[in-house]
Every structure is written in structure tokens, then in C-alpha cells.
C-alpha positions as CSV (number, residue, x, y, z in Angstrom):
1,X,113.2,91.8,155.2
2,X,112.3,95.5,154.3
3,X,113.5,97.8,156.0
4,X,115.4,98.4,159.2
5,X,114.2,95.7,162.0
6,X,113.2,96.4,165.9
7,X,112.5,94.6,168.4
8,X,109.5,94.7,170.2
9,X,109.8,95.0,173.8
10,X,106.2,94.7,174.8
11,X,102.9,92.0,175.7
12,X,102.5,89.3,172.9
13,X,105.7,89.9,170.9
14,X,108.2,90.2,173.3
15,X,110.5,88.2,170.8
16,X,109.3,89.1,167.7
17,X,111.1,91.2,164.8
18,X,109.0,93.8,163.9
19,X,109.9,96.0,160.6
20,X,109.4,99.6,159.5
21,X,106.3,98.4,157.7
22,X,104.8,97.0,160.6
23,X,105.4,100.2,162.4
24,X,103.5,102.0,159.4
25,X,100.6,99.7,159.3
26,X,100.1,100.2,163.7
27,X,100.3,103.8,163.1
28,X,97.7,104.0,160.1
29,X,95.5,101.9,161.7
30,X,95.5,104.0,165.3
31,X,94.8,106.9,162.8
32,X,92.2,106.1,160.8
33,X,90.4,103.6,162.2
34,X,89.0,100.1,160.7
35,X,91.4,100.1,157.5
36,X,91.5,97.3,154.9
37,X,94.8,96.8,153.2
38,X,93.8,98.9,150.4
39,X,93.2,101.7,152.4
40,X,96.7,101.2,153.6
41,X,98.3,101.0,150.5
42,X,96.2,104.1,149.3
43,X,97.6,106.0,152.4
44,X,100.8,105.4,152.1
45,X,101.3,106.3,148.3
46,X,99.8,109.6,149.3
47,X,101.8,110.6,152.2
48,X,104.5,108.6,153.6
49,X,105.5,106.9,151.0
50,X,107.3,110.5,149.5
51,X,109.8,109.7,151.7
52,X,109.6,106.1,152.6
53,X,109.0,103.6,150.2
54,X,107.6,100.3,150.5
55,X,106.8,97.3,148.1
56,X,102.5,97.2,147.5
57,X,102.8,93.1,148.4
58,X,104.8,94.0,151.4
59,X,101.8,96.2,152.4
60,X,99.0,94.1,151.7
61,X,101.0,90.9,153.6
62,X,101.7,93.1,156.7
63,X,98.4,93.4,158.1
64,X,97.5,89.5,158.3
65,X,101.0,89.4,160.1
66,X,100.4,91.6,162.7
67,X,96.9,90.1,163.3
68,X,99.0,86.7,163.6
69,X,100.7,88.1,166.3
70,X,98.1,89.8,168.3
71,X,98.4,93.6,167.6
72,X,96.0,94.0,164.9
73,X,92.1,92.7,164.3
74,X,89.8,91.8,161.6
75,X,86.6,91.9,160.7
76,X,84.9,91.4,157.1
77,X,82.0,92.8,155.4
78,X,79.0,90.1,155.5
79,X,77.4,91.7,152.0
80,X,78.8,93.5,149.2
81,X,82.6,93.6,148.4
82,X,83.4,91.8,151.5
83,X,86.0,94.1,152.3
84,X,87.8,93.3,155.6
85,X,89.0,95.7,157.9
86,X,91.7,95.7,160.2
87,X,91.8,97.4,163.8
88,X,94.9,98.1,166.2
89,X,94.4,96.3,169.8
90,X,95.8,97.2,172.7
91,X,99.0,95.2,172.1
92,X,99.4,96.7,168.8
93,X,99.1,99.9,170.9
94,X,101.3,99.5,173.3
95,X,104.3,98.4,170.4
96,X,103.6,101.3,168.5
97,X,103.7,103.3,171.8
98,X,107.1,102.1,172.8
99,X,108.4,102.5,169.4
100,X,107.3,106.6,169.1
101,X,108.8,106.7,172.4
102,X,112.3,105.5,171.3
103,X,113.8,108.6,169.8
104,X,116.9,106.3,168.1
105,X,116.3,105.8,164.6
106,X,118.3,104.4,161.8
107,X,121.1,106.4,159.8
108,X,119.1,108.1,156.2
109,X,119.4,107.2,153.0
110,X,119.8,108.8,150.1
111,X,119.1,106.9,147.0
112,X,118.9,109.2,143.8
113,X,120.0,107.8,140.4
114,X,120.1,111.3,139.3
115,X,123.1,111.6,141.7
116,X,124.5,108.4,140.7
117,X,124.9,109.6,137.3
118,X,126.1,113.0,138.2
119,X,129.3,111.0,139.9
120,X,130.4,109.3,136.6
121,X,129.5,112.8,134.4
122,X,133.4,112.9,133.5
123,X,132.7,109.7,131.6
124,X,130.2,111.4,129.4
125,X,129.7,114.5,127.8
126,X,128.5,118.6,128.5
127,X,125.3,117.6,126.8
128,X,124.5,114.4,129.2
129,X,124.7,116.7,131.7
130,X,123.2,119.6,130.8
131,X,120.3,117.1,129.6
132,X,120.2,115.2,133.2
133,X,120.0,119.0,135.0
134,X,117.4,120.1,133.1
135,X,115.7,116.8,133.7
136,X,116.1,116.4,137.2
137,X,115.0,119.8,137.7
138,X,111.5,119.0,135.7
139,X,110.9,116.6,137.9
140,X,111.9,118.3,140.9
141,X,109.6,121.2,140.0
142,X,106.6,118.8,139.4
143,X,107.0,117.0,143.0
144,X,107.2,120.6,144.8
145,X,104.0,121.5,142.6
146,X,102.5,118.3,144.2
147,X,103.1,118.8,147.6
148,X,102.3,122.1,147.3
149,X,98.8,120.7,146.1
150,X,99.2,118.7,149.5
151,X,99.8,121.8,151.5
152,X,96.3,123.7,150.3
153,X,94.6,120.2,150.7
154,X,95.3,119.4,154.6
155,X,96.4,123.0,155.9
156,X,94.0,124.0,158.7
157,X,92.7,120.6,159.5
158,X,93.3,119.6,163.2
159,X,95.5,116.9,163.9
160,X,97.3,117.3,160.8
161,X,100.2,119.8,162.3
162,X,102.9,117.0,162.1
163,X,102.0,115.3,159.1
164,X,102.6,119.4,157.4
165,X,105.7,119.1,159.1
166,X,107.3,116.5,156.9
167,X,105.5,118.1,153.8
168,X,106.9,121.4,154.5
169,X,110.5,119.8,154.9
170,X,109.6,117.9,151.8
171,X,109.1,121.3,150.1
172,X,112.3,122.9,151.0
173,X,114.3,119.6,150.0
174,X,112.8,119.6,147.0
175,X,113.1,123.5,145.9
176,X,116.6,123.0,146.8
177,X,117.5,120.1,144.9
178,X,115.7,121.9,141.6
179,X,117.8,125.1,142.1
180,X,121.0,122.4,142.2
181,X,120.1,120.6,139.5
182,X,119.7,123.7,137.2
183,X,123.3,124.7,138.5
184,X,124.5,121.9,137.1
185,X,122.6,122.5,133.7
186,X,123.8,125.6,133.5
187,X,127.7,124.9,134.3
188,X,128.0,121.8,132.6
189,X,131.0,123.3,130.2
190,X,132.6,124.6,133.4
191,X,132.4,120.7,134.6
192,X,134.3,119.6,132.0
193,X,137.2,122.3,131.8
194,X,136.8,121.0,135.7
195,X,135.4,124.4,137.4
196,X,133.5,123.1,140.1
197,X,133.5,126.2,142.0
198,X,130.7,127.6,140.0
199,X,128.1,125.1,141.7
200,X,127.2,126.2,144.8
201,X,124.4,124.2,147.0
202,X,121.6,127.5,147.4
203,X,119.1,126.8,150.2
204,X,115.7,128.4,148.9
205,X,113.6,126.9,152.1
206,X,113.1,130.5,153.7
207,X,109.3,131.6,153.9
208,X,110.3,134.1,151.8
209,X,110.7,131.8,148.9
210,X,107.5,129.8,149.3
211,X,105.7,129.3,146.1
């Protein structure tokens, strides 16, 4: 399975295995309403899938799972595309519910083949890592621009106040990570004569600093 697993502690699934996925799909759903599984998929590439990343088949199998098991609903179009629509019931309510309310979570991740690469550098050369740097910082640069984008889209809306929140620490991780990653371009000679001391993490998440 995907994800970390939890049980569910509430109504109809009382000793069921419910995965981060499922939890994504209740929450969408109690958000927006009547949602097919293209909706769902749509919503999370735009949002939480920046930070949590799930397969598109897991996504579009999830919601005819939770129906089996009583915490979602369906309903399909009678004309046209036929779409169908999924709802959250009360059960799927209540799980969700207890699951916000559970402030334990799993230890992060950090998955980043850029990193990776940085570990073995002393197997290659200056110019494989001056080239990664300047690479990572690229696309560093072009995520911040994105959620940035995100930012000017959604600020001001109500109900959206959390949903900035993640964005805004999205942001700051990501300005931080390019102002690292051009450290390295710039010091990869000092790497190799092994002068780490020139790379220093610099934090440029102040207000100040907001592009």
C-alpha cells in the first residue's frame, strides 16, 4: 500500500486500514462537494500533491473503495459524459474527523535525487557539480515562480487561510534550497580540495525576502 496506514476507529470501518490517500480523497470531497475522480486527480496535482505525491491509478481506484466501505457515495450523470460524482457521508465524516483530530503523524521524508547525487560528488568531478547546482537551482527557481503564481491566485479568498499556509512554507523551502544549491555551484572547486566550510545553509524565508 501507499503511503503510511491508519486505522479507523469509527462507524462502518472499525477494522479497516485506511491510507493517506483515503484521507485525501475524504477531505477533497468534504471540500468541494460532488467530485468525480478526475476532479480529484486534478486537485491534487494542483495543490497537495507539491508535497505529497500519489500514483494517478491509486487516485482514481480510491474513491470506489471508500464507497465500498460506506464513507463515500455516488451518483452518475443520466445524459452527456456520464460523469459520476462522489459525496462524503456521514461515516466518511466522522473518519476524517477523527483523523484531523489526531495530531500524531508519521516521521517526513525527504526524497531528492539532487541530494542523492550531491552525497557521491567525490566520485565525480568540479564540473558535475557545478552543473547539478546550477540545475537544481533552475528548477528550484521555477517551482517558487509557480507557487508564487499560486499565491496571487488564491490570496484573499475565504477559507483558503490554511491551504496559503502550506504554500507559503512551500515558498520558503523552496527559496532556500535554490540559494543552497547555487552554494554548491559556486564552491564546487572548494569541494574538491575538501573546503566544506564555504557552504553554509542561508534561510531566505523572512518577509523581507519575498519575491
Amino acid at each position: 500500500m501507499y503511503g503510511a496506514e491508519r486505522s479507523a476507529s469509527v462507524g462502518v470501518v472499525s477494522t479497516t486500514r485506511l491510507v493517506v490517500a483515503s484521507y485525501i480523497a475524504l477531505g477533497v470531497t468534504a471540500r468541494r462537494g460532488p467530485t468525480t475522480s478526475y476532479d480529484l486527480k486534478r486537485y491534487v496535482a494542483e495543490s497537495i500533491g507539491y508535497f505529497w505525491q500519489i500514483p494517478h491509478a491509486q487516485l482514481y481506484a480510491e474513491p470506489q473503495r471508500l464507497e465500498d466501505l460506506g464513507l463515500l457515495r455516488s451518483r452518475s450523470e443520466e445524459g452527456g459524459r456520464r460523469r459520476r460524482f462522489f459525496e462524503i457521508t456521514d461515516a466518511g465524516r466522522e473518519a476524517f474527523e477523527a483523523w484531523l483530530a489526531d495530531p500524531s503523524t508519521d516521521a517526513p521524508e525527504l526524497r531528492d535525487t539532487g541530494l542523492l547525487k550531491l552525497h557521491f560528488g567525490a566520485l565525480g568531478t568540479p564540473d558535475d557539480v557545478r552543473a547539478l547546482g546550477e540545475h537544481q537551482r533552475e528548477v528550484r527557481e521555477e517551482r517558487l515562480q509557480r507557487f508564487l503564481e499560486f499565491e496571487a491566485q488564491y490570496d484573499g479568498r475565504p477559507g483558503q487561510e490554511h491551504q496559503l499556509l502550506t504554500l507559503r512554507l512551500g515558498q520558503a523551502y523552496e527559496r532556500m534550497f535554490a540559494a543552497f544549491w547555487q552554494q554548491v555551484a559556486d564552491s564546487a572547486e572548494d569541494l574538491a580540495e575538501g573546503r566544506v566550510g564555504s557552504i553554509e545553509l542561508r534561510f531566505l524565508a523572512d518577509e523581507g525576502e519575498r519575491g
